[in-house]
C-alpha positions in Angstrom: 98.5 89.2 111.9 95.0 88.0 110.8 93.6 91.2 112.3 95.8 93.2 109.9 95.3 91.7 107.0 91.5 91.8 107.1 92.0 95.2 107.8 93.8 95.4 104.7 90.7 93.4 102.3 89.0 95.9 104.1 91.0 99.1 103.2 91.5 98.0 99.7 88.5 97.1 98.6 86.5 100.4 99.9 88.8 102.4 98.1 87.9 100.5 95.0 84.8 101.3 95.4 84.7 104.4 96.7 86.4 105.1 92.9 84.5 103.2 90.8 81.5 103.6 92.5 81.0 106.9 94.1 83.8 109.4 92.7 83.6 107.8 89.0 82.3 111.0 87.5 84.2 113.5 89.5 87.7 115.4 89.6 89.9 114.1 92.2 93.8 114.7 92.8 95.1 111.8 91.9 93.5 111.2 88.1 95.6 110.6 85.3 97.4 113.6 83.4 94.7 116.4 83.5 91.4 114.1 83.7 88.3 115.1 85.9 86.6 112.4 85.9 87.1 108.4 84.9 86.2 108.7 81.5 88.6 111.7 80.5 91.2 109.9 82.7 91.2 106.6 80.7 91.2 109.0 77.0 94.2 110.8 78.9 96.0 107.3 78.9 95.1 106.6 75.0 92.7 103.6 76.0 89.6 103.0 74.3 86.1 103.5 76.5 85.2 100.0 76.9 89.1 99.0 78.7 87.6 101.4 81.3 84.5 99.3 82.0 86.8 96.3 81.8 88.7 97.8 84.6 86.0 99.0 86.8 84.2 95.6 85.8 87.2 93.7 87.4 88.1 96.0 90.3 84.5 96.3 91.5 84.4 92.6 91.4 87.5 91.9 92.8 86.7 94.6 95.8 83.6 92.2 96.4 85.4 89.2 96.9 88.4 91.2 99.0 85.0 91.5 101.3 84.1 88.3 100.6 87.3 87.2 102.0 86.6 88.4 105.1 84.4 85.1 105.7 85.7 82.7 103.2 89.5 83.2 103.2 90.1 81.2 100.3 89.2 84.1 98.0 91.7 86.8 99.5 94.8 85.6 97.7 93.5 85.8 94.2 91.6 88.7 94.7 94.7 90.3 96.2 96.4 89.4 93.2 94.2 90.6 90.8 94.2 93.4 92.0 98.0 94.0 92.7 98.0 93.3 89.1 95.5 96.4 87.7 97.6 98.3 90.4 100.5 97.4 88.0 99.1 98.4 85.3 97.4 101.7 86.4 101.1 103.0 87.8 102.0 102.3 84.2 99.8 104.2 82.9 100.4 107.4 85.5 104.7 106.6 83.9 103.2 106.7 80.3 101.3 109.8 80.8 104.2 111.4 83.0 102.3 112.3 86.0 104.2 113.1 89.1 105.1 110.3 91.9 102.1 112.1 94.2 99.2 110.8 90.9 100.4 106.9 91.6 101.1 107.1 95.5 97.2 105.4 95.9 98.0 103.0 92.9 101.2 102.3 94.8 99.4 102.2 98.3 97.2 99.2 97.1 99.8 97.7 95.6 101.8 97.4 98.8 98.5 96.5 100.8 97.8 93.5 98.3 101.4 92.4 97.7 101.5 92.1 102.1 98.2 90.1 101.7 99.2 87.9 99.0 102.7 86.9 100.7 101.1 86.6 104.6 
């Protein structure tokens, strides 16, 4: 079970910043209402710019210690959490906006992935 949920620090906290850090600026399936990159995605949801760097401030963070977890395993609960809880908040926005299911399915994903870590 220890196997599995590294594997799931691991999972989640690439895909953070494989967002954040290398698709940031480009169009991707899953971006809020019609948004083609992070910037226009965030507008779409009627936050102001700097929410968005509070976001990707905390997610890259909390990615970092999801990896940082991997050796001290103190930190994987409350990063899992934290992030479970911007997970919440981003399939809120995809509802407030009215995207289709398919726009939060990776929102959703992560939210299952930290949830599982946060309870095991």
């Amino acid at each position: 079970m220890e196997i599995l949920v590294l594997q799931c620090q691991l999972v989640i906290a690439l895909g953070l910043l494989n967002v954040w850090l290398l698709r940031f600026g480009k169009a991707t399936p899953w971006r809020g209402g019609e948004a083609r990159n992070m910037r226009e995605e965030f507008a779409a949801y009627g936050l102001p710019e700097w929410s968005m760097w509070v976001v990707g401030g905390l997610k890259v963070s909390l990615a970092i210690l999801l990896i940082v977890g991997l050796w001290i395993s103190s930190v994987s609960r409350p990063a899992a959490i934290g992030v479970a809880i911007l997970m919440l908040g981003a399939i809120a926005m995809h509802v407030k906006v009215g995207d289709p299911i398919k726009k939060a399915l990776p929102a959703t994903s992560l939210l299952l992935l930290c949830l599982f870590i946060a309870t095991t």
